[in-house]
DRENKEPA-590285 format. One record per residue (C-alpha): residue number from 1; residue in one letter; x negated, y negated, z. Coordinates in Angstrom, 3 decimals, decimal comma. Example, Ala and Ser with C-alpha at 12.3 -4.5 7.8 and 13.67 -1.06 7.14 Angstrom:
! residues 2
  pos  code        px        py        pz
    1     a   -12,300     4,500     7,800
    2     s   -13,670     1,060     7,140
! end
This chain:
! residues 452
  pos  code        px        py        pz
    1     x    11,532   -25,962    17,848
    2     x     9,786   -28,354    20,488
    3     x    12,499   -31,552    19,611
    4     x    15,466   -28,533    20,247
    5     x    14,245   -27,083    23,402
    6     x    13,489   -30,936    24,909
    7     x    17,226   -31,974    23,795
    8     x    18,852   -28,812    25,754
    9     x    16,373   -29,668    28,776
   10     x    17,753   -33,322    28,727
   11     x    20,917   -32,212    27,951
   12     x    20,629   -29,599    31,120
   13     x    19,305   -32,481    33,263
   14     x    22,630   -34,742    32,451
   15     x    24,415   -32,206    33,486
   16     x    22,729   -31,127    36,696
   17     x    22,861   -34,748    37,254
   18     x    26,850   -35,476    37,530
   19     x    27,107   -32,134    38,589
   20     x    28,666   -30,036    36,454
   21     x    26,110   -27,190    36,055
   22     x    27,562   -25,395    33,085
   23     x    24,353   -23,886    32,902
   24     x    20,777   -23,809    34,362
   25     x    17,337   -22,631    32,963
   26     x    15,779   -21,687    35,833
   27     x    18,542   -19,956    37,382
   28     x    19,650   -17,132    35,197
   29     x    23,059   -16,031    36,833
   30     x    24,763   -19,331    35,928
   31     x    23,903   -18,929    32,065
   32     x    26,838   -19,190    29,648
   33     x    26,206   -15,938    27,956
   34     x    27,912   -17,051    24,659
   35     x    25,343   -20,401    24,606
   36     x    22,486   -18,746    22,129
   37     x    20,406   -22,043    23,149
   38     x    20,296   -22,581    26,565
   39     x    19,790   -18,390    26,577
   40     x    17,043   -18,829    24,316
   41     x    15,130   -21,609    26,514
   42     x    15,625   -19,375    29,069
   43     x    13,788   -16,490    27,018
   44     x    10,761   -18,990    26,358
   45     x    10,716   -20,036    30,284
   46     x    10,312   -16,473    31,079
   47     x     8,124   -15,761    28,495
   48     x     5,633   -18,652    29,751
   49     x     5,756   -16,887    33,078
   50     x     4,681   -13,734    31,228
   51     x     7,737   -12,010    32,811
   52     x     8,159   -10,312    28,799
   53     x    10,848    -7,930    29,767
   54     x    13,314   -10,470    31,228
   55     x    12,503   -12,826    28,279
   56     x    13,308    -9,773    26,354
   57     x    16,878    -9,999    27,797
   58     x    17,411   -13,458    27,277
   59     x    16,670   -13,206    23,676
   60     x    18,139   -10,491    23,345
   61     x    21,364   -12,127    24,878
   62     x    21,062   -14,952    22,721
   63     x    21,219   -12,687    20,032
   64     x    24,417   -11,035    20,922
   65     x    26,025   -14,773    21,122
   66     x    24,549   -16,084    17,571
   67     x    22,840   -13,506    15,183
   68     x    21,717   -16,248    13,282
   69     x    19,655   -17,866    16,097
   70     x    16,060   -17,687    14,655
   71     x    14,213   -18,918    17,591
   72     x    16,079   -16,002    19,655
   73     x    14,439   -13,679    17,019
   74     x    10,726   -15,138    16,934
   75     x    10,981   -15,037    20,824
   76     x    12,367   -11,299    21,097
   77     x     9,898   -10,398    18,280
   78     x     6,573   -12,072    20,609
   79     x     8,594   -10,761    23,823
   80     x     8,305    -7,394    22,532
   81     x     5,144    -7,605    20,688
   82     x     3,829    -8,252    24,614
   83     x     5,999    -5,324    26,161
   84     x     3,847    -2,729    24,310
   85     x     0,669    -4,355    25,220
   86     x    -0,899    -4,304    21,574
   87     x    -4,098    -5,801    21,774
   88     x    -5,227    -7,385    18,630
   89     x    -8,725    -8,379    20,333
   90     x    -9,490    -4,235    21,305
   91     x    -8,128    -3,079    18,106
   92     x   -10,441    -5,501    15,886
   93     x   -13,238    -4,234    18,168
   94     x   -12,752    -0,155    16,572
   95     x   -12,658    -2,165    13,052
   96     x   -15,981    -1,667    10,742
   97     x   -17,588    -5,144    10,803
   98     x   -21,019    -3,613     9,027
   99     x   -19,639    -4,007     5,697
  100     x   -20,324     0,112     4,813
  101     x   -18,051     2,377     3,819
  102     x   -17,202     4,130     7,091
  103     x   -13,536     4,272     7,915
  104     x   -12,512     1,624    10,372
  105     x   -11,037     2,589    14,039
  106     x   -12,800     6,482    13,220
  107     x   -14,337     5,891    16,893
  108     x   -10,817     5,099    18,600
  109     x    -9,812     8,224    20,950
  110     x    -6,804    10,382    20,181
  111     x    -5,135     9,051    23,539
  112     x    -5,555     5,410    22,753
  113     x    -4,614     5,790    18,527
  114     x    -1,393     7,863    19,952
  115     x    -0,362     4,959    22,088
  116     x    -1,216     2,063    19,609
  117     x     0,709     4,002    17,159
  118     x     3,685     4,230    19,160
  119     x     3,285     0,591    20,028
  120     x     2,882    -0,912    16,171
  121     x     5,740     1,250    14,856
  122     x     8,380    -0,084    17,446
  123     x     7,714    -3,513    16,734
  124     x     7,216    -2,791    12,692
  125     x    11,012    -1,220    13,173
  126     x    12,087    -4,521    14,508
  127     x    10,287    -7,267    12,487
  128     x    11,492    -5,278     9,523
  129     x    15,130    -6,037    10,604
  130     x    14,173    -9,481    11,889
  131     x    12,165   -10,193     8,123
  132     x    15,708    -8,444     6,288
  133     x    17,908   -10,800     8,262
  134     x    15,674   -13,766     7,129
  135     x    15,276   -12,941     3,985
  136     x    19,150   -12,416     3,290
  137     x    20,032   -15,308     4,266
  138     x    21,352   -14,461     7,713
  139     x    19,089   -16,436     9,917
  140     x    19,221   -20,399    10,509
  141     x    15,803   -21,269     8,856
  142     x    14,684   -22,859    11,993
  143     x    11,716   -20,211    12,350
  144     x    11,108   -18,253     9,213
  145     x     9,723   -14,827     7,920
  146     x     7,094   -17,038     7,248
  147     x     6,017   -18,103    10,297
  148     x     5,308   -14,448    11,370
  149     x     3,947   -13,194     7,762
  150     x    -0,057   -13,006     8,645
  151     x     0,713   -10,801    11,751
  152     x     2,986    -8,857    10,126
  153     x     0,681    -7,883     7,570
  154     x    -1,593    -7,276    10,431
  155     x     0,256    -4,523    11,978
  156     x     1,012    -2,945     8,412
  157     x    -2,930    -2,982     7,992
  158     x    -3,588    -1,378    11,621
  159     x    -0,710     1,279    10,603
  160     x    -2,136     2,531     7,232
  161     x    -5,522     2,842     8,760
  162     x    -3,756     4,765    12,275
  163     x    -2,216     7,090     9,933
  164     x    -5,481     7,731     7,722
  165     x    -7,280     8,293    10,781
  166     x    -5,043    10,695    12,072
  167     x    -5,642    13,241     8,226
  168     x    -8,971    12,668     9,806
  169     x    -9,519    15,850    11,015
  170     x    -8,103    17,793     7,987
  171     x   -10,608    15,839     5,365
  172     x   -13,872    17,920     5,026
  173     x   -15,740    14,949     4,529
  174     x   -15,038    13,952     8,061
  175     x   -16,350    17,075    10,047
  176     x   -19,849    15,800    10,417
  177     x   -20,204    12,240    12,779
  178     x   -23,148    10,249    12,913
  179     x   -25,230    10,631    15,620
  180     x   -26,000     6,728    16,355
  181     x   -22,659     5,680    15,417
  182     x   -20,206     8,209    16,509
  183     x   -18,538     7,547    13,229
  184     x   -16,876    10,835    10,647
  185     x   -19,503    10,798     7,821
  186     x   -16,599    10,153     5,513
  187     x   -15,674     6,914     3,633
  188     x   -11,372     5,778     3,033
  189     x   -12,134     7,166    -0,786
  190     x   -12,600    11,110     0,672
  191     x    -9,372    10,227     2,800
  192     x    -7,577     9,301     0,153
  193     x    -8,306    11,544    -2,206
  194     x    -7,163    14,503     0,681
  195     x    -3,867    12,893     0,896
  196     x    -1,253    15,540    -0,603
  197     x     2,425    16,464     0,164
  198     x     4,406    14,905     3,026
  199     x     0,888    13,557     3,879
  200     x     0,898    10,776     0,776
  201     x     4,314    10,096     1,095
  202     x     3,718     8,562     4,314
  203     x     0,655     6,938     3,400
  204     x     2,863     5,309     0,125
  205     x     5,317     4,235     2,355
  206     x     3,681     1,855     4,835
  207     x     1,425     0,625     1,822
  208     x     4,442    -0,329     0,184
  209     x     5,733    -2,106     2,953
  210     x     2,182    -3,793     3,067
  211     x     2,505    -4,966    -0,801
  212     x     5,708    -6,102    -0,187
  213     x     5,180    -8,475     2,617
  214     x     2,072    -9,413     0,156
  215     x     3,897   -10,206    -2,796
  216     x     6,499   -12,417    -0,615
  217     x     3,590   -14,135     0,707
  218     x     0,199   -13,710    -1,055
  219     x    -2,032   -16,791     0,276
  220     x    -2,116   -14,102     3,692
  221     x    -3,654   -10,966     1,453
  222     x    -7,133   -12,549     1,527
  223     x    -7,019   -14,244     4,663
  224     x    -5,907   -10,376     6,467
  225     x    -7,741    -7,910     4,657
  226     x   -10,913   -10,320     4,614
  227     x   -11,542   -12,687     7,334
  228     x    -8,947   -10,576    10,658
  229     x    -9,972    -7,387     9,115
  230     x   -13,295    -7,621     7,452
  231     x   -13,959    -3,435     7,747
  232     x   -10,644    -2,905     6,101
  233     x   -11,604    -5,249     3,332
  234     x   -14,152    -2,732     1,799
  235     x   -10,325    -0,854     0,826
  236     x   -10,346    -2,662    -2,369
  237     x   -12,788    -3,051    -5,120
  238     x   -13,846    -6,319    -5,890
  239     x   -11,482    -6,136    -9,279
  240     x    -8,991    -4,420    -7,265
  241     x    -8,565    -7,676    -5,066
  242     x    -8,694   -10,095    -7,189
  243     x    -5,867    -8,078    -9,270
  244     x    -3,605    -7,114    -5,982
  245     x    -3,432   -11,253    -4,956
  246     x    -1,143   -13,872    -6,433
  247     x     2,261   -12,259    -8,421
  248     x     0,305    -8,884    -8,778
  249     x     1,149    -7,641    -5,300
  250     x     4,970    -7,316    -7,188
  251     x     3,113    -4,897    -9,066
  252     x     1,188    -2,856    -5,985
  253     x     4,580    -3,346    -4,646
  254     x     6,493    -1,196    -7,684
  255     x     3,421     1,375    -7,815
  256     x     3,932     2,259    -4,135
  257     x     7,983     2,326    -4,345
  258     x     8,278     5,966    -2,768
  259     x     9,587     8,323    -5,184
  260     x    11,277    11,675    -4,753
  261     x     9,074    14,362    -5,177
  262     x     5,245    14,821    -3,837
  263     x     3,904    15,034    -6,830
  264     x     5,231    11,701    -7,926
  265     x     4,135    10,060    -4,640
  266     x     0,464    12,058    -5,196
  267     x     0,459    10,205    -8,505
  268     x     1,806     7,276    -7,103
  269     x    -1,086     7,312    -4,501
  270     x    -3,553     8,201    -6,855
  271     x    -2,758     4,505    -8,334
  272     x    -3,535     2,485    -5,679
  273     x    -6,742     5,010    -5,221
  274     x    -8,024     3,832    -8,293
  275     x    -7,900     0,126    -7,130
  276     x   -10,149     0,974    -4,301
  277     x   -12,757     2,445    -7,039
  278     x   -12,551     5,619    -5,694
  279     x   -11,009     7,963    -8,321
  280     x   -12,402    11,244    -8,452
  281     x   -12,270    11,698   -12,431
  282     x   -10,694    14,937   -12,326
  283     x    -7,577    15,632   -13,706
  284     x    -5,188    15,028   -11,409
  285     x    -1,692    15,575   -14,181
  286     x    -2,309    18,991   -15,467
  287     x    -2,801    18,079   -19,287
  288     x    -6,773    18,537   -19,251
  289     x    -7,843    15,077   -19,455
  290     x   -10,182    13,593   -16,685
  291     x    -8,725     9,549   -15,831
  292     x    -7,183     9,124   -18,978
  293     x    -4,675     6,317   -17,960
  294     x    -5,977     2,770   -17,051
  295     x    -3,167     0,574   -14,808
  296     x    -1,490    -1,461   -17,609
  297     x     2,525    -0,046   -16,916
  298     x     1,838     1,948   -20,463
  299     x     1,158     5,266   -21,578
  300     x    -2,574     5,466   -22,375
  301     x    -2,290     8,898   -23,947
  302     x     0,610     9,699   -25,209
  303     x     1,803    12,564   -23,488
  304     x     5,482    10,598   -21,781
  305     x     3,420     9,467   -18,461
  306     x     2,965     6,158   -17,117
  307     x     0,017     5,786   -14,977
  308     x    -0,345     9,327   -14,304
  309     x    -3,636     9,873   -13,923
  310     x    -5,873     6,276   -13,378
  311     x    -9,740     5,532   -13,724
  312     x   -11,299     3,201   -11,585
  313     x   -10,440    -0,713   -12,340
  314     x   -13,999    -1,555   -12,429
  315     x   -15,606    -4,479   -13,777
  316     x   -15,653    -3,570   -16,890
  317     x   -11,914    -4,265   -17,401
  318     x   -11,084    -7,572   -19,079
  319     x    -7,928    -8,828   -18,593
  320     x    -5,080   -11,128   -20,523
  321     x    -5,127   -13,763   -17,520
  322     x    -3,843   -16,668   -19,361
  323     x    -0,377   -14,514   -20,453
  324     x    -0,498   -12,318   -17,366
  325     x    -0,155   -16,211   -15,497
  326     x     2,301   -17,459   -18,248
  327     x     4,075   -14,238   -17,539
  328     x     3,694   -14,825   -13,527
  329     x     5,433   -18,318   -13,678
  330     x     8,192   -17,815   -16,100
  331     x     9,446   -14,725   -14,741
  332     x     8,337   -11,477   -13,081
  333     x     9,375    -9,086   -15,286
  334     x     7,705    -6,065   -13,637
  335     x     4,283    -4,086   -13,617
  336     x     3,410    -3,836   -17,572
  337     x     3,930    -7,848   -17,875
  338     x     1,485    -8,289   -14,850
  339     x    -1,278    -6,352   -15,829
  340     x    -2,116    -7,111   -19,228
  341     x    -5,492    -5,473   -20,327
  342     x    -7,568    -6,847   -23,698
  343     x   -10,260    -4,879   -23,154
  344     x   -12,028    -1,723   -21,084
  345     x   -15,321    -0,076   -20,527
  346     x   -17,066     2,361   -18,916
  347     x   -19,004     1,232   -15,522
  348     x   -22,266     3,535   -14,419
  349     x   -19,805     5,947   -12,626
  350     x   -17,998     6,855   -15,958
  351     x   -21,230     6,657   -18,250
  352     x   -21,083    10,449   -16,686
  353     x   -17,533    11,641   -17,440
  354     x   -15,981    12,925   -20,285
  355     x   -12,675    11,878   -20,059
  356     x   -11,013    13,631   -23,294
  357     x   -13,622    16,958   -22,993
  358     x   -14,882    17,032   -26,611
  359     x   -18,537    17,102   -25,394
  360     x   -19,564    13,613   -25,290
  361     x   -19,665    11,488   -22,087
  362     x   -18,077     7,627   -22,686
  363     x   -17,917     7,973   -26,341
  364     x   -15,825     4,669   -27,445
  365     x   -13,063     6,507   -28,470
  366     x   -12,060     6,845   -24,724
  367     x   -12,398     3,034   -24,067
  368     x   -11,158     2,025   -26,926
  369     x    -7,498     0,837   -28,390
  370     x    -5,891     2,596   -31,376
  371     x    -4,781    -1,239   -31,534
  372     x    -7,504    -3,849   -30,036
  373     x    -5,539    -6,938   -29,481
  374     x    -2,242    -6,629   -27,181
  375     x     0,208    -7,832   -28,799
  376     x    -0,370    -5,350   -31,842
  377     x     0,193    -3,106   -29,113
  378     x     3,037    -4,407   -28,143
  379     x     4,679    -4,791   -32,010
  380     x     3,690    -1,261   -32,409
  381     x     4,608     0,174   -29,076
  382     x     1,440     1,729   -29,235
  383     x    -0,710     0,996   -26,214
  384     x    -2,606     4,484   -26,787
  385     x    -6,311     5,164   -26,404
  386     x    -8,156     6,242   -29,875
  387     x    -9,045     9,708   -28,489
  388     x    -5,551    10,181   -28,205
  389     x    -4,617    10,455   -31,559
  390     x    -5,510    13,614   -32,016
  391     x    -4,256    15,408   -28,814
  392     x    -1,011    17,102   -28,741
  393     x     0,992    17,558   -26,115
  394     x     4,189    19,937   -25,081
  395     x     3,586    21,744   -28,292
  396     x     6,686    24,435   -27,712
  397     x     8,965    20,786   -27,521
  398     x    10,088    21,694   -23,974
  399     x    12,382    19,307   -22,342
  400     x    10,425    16,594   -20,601
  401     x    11,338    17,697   -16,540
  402     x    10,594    21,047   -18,024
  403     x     7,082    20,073   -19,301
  404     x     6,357    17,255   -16,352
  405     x     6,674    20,067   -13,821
  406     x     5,158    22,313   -15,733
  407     x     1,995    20,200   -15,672
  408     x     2,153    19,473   -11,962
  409     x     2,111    23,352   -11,535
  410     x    -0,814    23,363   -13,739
  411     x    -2,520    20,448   -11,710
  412     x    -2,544    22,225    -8,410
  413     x    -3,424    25,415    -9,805
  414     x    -7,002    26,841    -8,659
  415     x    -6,294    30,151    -8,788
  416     x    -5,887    30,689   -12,640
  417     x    -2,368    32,011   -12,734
  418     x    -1,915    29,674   -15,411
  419     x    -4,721    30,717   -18,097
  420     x    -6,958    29,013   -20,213
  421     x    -4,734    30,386   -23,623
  422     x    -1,589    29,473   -22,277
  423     x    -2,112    26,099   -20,798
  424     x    -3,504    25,224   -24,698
  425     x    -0,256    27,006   -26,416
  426     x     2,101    25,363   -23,665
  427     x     0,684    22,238   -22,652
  428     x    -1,629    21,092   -25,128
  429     x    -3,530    18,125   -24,276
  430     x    -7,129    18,111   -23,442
  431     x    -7,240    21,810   -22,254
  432     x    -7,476    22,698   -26,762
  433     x   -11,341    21,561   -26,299
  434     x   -11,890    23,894   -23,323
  435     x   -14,330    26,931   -23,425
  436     x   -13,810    29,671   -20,572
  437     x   -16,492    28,402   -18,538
  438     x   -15,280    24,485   -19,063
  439     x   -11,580    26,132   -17,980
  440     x   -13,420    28,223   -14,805
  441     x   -15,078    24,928   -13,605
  442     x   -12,027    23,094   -14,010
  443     x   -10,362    25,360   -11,789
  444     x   -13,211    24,834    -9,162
  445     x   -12,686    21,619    -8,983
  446     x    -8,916    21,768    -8,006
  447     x    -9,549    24,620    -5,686
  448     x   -11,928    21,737    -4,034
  449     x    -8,966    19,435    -3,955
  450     x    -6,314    22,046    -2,580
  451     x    -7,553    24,439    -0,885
  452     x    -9,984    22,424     1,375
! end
C-alpha cells in the first residue's frame, strides 16, 4: 500500500510540475471523481488529519469509481470505525481481568452499553459486506479480509457479551450485585442457560458470525478470546478451547447456523453451552433423559436427535485426534468428521447425575459405547450409548415432526399438562423409569428454567 500511495504522490508531483493538474491531493474540488486512487490518497490524507467524516467521503467516492478498490474499503472501514468513536481501550477496561467467573462489561451503564451497541453493529453491518466482497472474489487482494480478521473478531466478541448483558436483568441469578465490586452475582453459565425464544436466536446468530470469522482464520481465536479479552476467555472450558481452534471452528460454525424454530436454536444454544462446561444436566429435549448426547454429530441415544441435549465436554473426553487431523487436511467434511470421540467419562460434576434415571448416578452404562472403538461405530451406524439399548422411544410410531414437537412441548412443560402416564405411553424414553415424585421434581426443575 505504501509503494502505491508514493507512485500516485510522484505521479501527482509530475503533473503539478508541467502543469497539468488533472488532479490534486490536497485540494479536493479538482479530484477526478472516477480516479479510485488519487480519491483514495485523498481518504488517507484526511484520515491522518483525523478529519474521519471527509475521509469517509473520499473512500466512499473511490468506491463508487472502482468497487474492487481494497484500500478504499480498509480506509472507509477505519474511517468509520473512528466516526462512532468505539473505544477499544474503555471497553477492555469493563472486561473481567480477575480470571472469576463474573460476566465481563456487567459494570458498564445502560447509557454507555446502548451507545457502544449502536456503534459495533453499524460497523459489523459494513465489514460484513466489506469481508463478503473479499471473500467472493470481488476485491483486488491488495488489502485482505485478513488484514482486518483480529478486530473483527473483536467486535463480534464485544457484541455477544453487549447482548448477554442486556438478558441481564431478566436472569435471576443476576438480581443480587456485589457490594465491593458492583458486579451481578451471576456467572455467563446462568446467562446462558436463561437464554430462550427470540432471546437465543439472537445470541446464535452473532456467535455464528463469531465461529465463522474463526474457522476462516483460526490462529486469531486464541490470540482474541485470550490475550485482548482475557475476562471473556473464562467462556470456554479448557477442552472446549482447545476443541473450538484449528478446523473445529467449521464445526462451532455448523452448530450455531440459525435454524427456524426456537426450539431448534434453544438446542442449538444449548451446544455451544456445553462447551463452556456449563450444562445444567436437566433435560432439556423432553424424552426424560438428563445430558444424554455428547458433541460427536451422532445420535447418542437413539431417539432421531443429533446433539439434542449435550453434557459438558469435560476432561474426561478422549478424542480421535490423529483421524479428526487426517480428516481436517484432506477435506472438511462437516461436524461428525471433526469431532471424533474414542472415549468419555464422567468428571466430579456428573459423578452426581443420573443421566438415564434408573437409580444409579454415573453407572458405565451412560459413558459407555454399545461399540468401543469408532470405526465399529461407524460400520454399524451405531454410535449409541449402552443405556440406550433398552429405551424406547415414540412408542405409538408417530411421524417424526409429530413426535419432535411433541417432545419440545413436553420440555417446556412445568405445569404437568402433559402427565407422568402419558409422556411414558407417548414418548417413551427415560420418563418409563420415573416414579410420581421423580416426575413432580422433574417438573420443578423446568418450572425453574421457564417460568423464572
Amino acid at each position: 500500500m505504501k509503494i502505491k500511495l508514493s507512485l500516485i504522490f510522484l505521479g501527482t508531483l509530475i503533473l503539478g510540475i508541467v502543469g497539468c493538474n488533472l488532479f490534486n491531493p490536497t485540494d479536493s474540488v479538482n479530484i477526478d471523481s472516477g480516479d479510485a486512487d488519487a480519491l483514495t490518497y485523498e481518504g488517507y490524507q484526511k484520515f491522518r488529519a483525523n478529519d474521519y467524516s471527509e475521509a469517509e467521503y473520499y473512500f466512499s467516492k473511490a468506491i463508487e469509481a472502482d468497487s474492487s478498490h481494497s484500500e478504499a474499503w480498509y480506509g472507509l472501514a477505519k474511517a468509520k470505525l473512528n466516526l462512532q468513536e468505539i473505544n477499544t481501550f474503555e471497553l477492555l477496561r469493563y472486561v473481567n481481568t480477575e480470571g472469576n467467573n463474573s460476566m465481563p462489561i456487567s459494570k458498564m451503564s445502560d447509557g454507555t452499553a446502548a451507545k457502544y451497541q449502536y456503534s459495533i453493529d453499524t460497523i459489523l453491518d459494513f465489514m460484513k459486506v466489506f469481508v463478503y466482497y473479499d471473500t467472493t472474489g470481488k476485491l483486488d487482494g491488495v488489502v485482505s479480509y485478513k488484514n482486518v480478521s483480529d478486530s473483527y473478531m473483536v467486535l463480534q466478541l464485544f457484541k455477544t457479551m453487549l447482548i448477554l448483558r442486556k438478558v441481564m436483568p431478566d436472569i435471576p441469578a443476576c438480581a443480587s450485585v456485589n457490594a465491593l465490586t458492583g458486579e451481578a452475582q451471576c456467572n455467563l453459565g446462568d446467562i446462558l442457560n436463561g437464554l430462550h425464544g427470540n432471546k437465543s436466536t439472537e445470541t446464535l446468530e452473532t456467535l455464528h458470525e463469531f465461529f465463522s470469522t474463526c474457522a476462516q482464520q483460526p490462529q486469531s481465536m486464541g490470540m482474541v478470546a485470550g490475550q485482548l479479552l482475557p475476562g471473556f476467555g473464562t467462556m470456554l472450558s479448557e477442552e472446549g478451547k482447545n476443541i473450538t481452534m484449528g478446523a473445529s471452528c467449521d464445526a462451532m460454525s455448523s452448530i450455531t447456523q440459525v435454524g427456524s424454530t426456537p426450539e431448534e436454536n434453544e438446542k442449538k444454544l444449548s451446544t455451544v453451552i456445553s462447551f463452556t462446561g456449563y450444562s445444567q444436566s436437566v433435560d432439556e429435549d423432553g424424552d426424560g433423559c438428563n445430558d444424554e448426547e455428547i458433541i460427536d454429530g451422532q445420535d447418542n441415544d437413539g431417539d432421531g436427535e443429533i446433539d439434542e441435549d449435550p453434557r459438558d465436554q469435560s476432561d474426561q473426553f478422549v478424542y480421535d485426534e490423529m483421524t479428526i487431523a487426517k480428516n481436517a487436511i484432506a477435506h472438511r467434511q462437516g461436524t461428525e468428521n471433526l469431532m471424533i470421540i474414542r472415549s468419555v467419562g464422567p468428571n466430579e460434576k456428573y459423578r452426581h447425575a443420573d443421566i438415564d434415571m434408573d437409580g444409579t448416578a454415573a453407572n458405565s452404562e451412560e459413558w459407555d459405547f454399545i461399540y468401543p472403538e469408532y470405526r465399529k461405530r461407524v460400520e454399524n451406524g451405531d454410535h449409541r450409548f449402552k443405556f440406550a439399548e433398552n429405551l424406547k422411544y415414540n412408542p405409538k410410531g408417530l411421524p417424526f415432526e409429530t413426535f419432535q414437537a411433541l417432545k419440545n412441548a413436553v420440555a417446556k412443560d412445568y405445569e404437568g399438562h402433559y402427565d407422568l402416564k402419558y409422556r411414558q405411553e407417548n414418548i417413551g424414553g427415560c420418563w418409563v423409569r420415573y416414579s410420581e415424585a421423580e416426575f413432580l421434581t422433574a417438573l420443578e426443575a423446568q418450572r425453574v428454567r421457564y417460568q423464572e
